[in-house]
C-alpha positions in Angstrom: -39.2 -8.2 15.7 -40.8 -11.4 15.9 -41.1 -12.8 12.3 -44.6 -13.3 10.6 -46.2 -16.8 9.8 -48.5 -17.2 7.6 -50.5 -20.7 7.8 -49.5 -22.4 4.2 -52.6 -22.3 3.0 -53.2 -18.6 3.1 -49.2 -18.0 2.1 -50.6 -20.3 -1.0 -53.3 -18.5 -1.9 -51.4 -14.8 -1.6 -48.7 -16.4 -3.7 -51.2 -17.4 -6.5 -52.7 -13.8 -6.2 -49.0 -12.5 -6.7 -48.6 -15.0 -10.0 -51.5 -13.4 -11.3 -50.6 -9.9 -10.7 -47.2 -10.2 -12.3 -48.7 -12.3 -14.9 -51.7 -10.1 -15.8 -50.1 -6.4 -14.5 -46.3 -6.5 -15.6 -46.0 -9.4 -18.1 -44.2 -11.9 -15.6 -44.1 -15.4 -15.6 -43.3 -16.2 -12.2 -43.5 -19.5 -10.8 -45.0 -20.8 -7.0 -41.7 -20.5 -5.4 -40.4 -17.6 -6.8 -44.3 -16.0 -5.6 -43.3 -17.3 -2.5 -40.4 -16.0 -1.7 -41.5 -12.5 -3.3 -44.4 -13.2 -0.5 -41.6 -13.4 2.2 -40.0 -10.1 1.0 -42.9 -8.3 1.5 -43.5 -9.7 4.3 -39.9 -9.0 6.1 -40.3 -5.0 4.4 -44.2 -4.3 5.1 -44.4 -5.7 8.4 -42.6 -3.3 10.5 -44.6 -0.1 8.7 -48.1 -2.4 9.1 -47.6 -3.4 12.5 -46.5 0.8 13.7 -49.6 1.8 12.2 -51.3 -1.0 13.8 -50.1 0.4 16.9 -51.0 3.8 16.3 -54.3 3.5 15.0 -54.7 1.1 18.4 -53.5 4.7 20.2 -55.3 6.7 19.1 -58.7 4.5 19.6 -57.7 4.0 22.7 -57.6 8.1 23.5 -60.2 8.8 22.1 -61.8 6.0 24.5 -60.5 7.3 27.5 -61.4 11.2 26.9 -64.6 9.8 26.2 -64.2 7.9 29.8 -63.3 10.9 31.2 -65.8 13.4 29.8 -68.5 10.9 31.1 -66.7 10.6 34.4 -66.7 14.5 34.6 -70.6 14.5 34.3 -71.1 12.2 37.1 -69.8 14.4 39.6 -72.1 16.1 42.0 -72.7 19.5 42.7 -71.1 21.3 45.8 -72.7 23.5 48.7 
C-alpha cells in the first residue's frame, strides 16, 4: 500500500490535537515528536481499515447508481406490437 502523507502543517495540527487528548483524557505529557510519531502509528494501522471502507462505501454508491441507471433505462423502452 502506498504510504499516507500528510502536508506538515495538517500532521502539526493533528499532533497538537493528540497532545491535548493525552494531556486532558489520560493524564499524558507527551511531547511534539513523540505526537508525531504516535500520528504515524495510526496512520500505518488505520489506513488500511479507512481506505477498504472507503472502497466500499464507493461500491456500494456506485450500485446503487447503476440500478438506478438501469431502472430508468427500463422505462425508456417502448412498447411492442
Amino acid at each position: 500500500m502506498i504510504p499516507i502523507k500528510i502536508p506538515l502543517e495538517q500532521k502539526q495540527i493533528v499532533a497538537e490535537s493528540l497532545q491535548d487528548y493525552a494531556n486532558h483524557e489520560l493524564d499524558l505529557n507527551i511531547g511534539s515528536i513523540a505526537a508525531e510519531g504516535l500520528l504515524d502509528h495510526l496512520i500505518t494501522q488505520l489506513a488500511p481499515y479507512l481506505y477498504n471502507k472507503g472502497i466500499e462505501d464507493a461500491i456500494s454508491l456506485l450500485s446503487q447508481c447503476m440500478a438506478q441507471a438501469e431502472e430508468d433505462l427500463h422505462s425508456l423502452k417502448r412498447p411492442l406490437r
